[in-house]
N, C-alpha and C positions, 0 to 999 in steps of 0.2 A: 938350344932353341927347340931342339927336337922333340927334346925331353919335357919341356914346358909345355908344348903341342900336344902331345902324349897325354901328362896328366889334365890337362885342362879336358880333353875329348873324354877322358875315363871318368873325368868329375861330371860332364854333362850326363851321358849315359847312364854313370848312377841316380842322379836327379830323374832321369825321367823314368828310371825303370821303377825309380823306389817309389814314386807320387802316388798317395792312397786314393786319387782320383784319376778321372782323364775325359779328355772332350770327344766327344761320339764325332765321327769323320760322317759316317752316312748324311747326316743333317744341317753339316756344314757351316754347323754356327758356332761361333769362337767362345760364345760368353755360355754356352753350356756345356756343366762338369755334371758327370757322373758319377755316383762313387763305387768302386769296385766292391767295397764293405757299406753296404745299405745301414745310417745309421737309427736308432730305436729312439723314438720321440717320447718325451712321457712331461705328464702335468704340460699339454698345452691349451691354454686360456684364453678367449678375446672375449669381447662385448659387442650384441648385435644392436639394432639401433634402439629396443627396446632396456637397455643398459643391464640384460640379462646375462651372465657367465656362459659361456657356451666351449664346450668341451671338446679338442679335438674328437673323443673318442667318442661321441656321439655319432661321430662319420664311420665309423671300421668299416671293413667289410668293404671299403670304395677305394677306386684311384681317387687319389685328392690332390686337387690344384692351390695352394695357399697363392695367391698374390698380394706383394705388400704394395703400396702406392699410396699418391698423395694427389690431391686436387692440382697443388700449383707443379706438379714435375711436366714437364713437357712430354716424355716419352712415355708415360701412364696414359698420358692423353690417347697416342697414337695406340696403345695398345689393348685399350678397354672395350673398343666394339669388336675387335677382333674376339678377346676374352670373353665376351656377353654370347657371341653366335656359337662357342666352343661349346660352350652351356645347352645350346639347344642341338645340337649335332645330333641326328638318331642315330649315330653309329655305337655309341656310346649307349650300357647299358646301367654302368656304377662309377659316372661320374660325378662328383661332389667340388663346385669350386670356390673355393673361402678370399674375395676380394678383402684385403686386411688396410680398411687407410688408417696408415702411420703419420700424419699430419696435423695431429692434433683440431681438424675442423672441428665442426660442431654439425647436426644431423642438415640443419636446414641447408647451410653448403653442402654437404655432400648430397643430398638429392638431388638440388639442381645441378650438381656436378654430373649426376648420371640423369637427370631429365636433358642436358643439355647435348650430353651424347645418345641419344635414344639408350642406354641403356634399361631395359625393362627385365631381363632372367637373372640376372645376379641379385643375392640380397646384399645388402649392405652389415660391415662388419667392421669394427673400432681395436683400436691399440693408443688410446693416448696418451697410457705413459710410457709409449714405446718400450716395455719390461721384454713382450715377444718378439720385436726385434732387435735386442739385444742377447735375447736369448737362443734367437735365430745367428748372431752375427753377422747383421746385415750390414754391407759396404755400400749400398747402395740403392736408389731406388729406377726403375720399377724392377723387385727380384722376385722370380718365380720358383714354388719350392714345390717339388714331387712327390708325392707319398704315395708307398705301395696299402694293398691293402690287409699287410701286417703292420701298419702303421709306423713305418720306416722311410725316412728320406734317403731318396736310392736317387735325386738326380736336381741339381737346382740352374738357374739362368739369372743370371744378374745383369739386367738391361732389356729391354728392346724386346719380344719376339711378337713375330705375325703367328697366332694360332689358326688362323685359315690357309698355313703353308699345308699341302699333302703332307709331303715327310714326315712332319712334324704330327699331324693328325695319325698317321699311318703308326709312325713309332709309340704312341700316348698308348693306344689301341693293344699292340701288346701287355700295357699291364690293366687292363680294361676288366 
């Protein structure tokens, strides 16, 4: 029994020590990984509402906020004016944030989708053959992706966040 105790404790310990990622304690939010190895983004593509190609790499040089989200998700709801006032934040000098609705809408819903939450500073940006996130692997909606500005995703959150938390503003700020 000892023995079995023993290796179960060594197999956890390897698991957590070997994870190529891990969740920031300072911020205290469970659904945000970091990755220790920032990974290198290349060919990323959406469609803004003008049904124009629009190139990640248009943005370089900024921290960049990808969020993917849908009209009908509930927690996109909760998290969009939050996202919109992030946008306007003066503290922030090369913030870039790329709202991505993966829901297949059509332009006229998602306007009133953001007329109906005041949203006014974000533009509007499509995925509807969802190729980007699948390409992203995404598990879920509403997920936020970070990019440094060597165009690297160095930290994403899958679900929920309040971006008018301090910590959370404070932490973004370092790679500002």
């Amino acid at each position: 029994m000892k023995l079995l105790t023993l290796k179960f404790i060594l197999v956890f310990i390897y698991l957590i020590s070997s994870s190529s990622s891990y969740a920031i304690q300072e911020l205290n939010l469970k659904n945000l990984v970091i990755h220790k190895n920032p990974k290198k983004l290349e060919k990323i593509n959406f469609k803004n509402v003008n049904n124009e190609t629009i190139n990640l790499n248009s943005f370089e040089n900024s921290l960049i906020i990808i969020n993917f989200w849908a009209t009908w998700c509930a927690p996109c709801i909760e998290e969009m004016p939050s996202l919109n006032r992030l946008k306007t934040n003066p503290i922030f000098n090369n913030l870039e944030i790329i709202p991505i609705n993966v829901g297949k809408d059509n332009i006229a819903k998602t306007k009133d989708f953001y007329k109906k939450l005041k949203i006014n500073d974000l533009k509007i940006y499509f995925d509807k053959d969802v190729e980007l996130a699948k390409k992203f692997l995404l598990r879920g909606l509403p997920t936020t992706v970070f990019i440094n500005k060597q165009g690297e995703e160095f930290a994403r959150v899958i679900g929920f966040v309040n971006f008018d938390d301090e910590n959370i503003i404070k932490w973004l700020k370092k790679y500002d």
